[in-house]
C-alpha positions as CSV (number, residue, x, y, z in Angstrom):
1,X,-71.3,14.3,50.9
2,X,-74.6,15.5,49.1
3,X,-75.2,15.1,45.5
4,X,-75.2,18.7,44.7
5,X,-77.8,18.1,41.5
6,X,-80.5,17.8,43.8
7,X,-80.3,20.6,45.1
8,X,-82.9,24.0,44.0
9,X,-79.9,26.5,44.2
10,X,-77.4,24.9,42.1
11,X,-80.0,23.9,39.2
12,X,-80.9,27.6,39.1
13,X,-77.2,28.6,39.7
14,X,-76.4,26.4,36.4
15,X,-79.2,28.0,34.3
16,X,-78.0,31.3,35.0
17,X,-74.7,30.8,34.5
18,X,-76.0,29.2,30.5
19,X,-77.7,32.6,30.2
20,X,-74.3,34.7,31.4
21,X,-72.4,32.3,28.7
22,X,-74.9,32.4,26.0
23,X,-75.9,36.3,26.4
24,X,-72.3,37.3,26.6
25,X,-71.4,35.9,23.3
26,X,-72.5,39.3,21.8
27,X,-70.5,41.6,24.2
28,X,-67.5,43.2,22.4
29,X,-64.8,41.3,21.8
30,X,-62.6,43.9,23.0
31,X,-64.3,42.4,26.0
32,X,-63.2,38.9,25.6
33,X,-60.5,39.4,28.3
34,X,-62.4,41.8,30.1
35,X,-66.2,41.8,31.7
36,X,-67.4,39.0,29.5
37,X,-64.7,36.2,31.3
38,X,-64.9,38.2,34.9
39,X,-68.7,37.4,34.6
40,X,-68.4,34.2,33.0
41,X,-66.2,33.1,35.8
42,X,-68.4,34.7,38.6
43,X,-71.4,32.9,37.1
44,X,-70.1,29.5,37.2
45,X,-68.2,29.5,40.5
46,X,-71.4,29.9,42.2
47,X,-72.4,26.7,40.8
48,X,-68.6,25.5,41.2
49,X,-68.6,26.4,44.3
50,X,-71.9,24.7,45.5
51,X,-70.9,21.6,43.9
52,X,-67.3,21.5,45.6
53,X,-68.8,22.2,49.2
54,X,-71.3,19.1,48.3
55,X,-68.2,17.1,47.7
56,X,-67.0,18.0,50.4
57,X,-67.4,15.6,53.9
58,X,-68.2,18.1,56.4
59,X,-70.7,20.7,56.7
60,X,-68.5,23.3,57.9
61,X,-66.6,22.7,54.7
62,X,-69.6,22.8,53.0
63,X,-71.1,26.4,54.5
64,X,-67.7,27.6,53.6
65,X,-67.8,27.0,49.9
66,X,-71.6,28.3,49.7
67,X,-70.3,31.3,51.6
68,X,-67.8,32.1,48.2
69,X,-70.3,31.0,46.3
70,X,-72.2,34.1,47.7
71,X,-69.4,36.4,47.4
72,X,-69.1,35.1,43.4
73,X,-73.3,35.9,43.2
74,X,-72.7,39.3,44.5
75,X,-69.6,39.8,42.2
76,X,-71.8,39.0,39.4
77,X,-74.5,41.2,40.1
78,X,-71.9,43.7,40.2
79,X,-70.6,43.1,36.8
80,X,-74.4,42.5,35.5
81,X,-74.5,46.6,36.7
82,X,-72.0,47.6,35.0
83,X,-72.3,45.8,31.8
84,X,-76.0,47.3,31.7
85,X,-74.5,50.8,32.1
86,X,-72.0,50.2,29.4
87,X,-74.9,49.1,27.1
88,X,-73.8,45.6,27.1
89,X,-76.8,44.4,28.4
90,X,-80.3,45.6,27.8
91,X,-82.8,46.5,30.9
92,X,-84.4,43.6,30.8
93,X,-81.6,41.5,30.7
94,X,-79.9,42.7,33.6
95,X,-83.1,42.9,35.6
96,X,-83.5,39.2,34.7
97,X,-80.1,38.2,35.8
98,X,-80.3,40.3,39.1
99,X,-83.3,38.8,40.3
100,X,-82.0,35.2,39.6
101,X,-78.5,36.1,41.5
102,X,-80.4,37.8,44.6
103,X,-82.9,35.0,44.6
104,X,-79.8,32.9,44.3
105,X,-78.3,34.4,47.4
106,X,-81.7,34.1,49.5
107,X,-81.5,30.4,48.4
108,X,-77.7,30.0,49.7
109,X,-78.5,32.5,52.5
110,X,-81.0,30.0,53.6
111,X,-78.8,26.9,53.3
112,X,-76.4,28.0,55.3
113,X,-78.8,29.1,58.2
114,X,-80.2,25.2,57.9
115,X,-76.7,24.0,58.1
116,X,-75.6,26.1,61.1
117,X,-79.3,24.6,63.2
118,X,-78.5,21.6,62.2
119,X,-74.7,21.1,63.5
């Protein structure tokens, strides 16, 4: 069990997920229900996720939860697309929050590779 605070990934995980909630706050609230809580929730299960795996007292348990974590990353970049072509989100703002979730995924990517040379 790691204390997932120390870790690079999740602190970045957790400031982009305050940017998804903050940011979103202006979507539509026809939205409420819609693309503003599916990205909500993909933001923070990244962070979620990295957290439970930490808790976790294996590392196989662990790589698993970082691997949904990934899946929830590439979810939100998904979402960040198309609430940018909806005009949800301005250029800038989902270039921002695309280069966070890929660098994101590079961090993860990379844990997992050090967790699997490791065991």
């Amino acid at each position: 069990m790691q204390d997932y605070h120390k870790l690079q990934v999740w602190q970045k995980s957790h400031q982009l997920t305050l940017r998804v909630y903050r940011v979103t706050t202006a979507f539509p609230k026809s939205e409420v229900f819609g693309i503003t809580g599916q990205m909500r929730r993909a933001a923070a299960s990244i962070e979620m996720n990295i957290a439970e795996g930490c808790g976790r007292d294996s590392a196989a348990e662990l790589a698993r939860f970082l691997r949904i974590a990934l899946g929830s990353a590439s979810e939100l970049e998904c979402q960040t697309e198309i609430a940018r072509d909806l005009g949800y989100l301005t250029q800038g703002e989902a270039a921002d929050w695309l280069a966070h979730a890929t660098e994101i995924k590079r961090m993860l990517t990379g844990l997992l590779k050090r967790l699997k040379t490791e065991n």
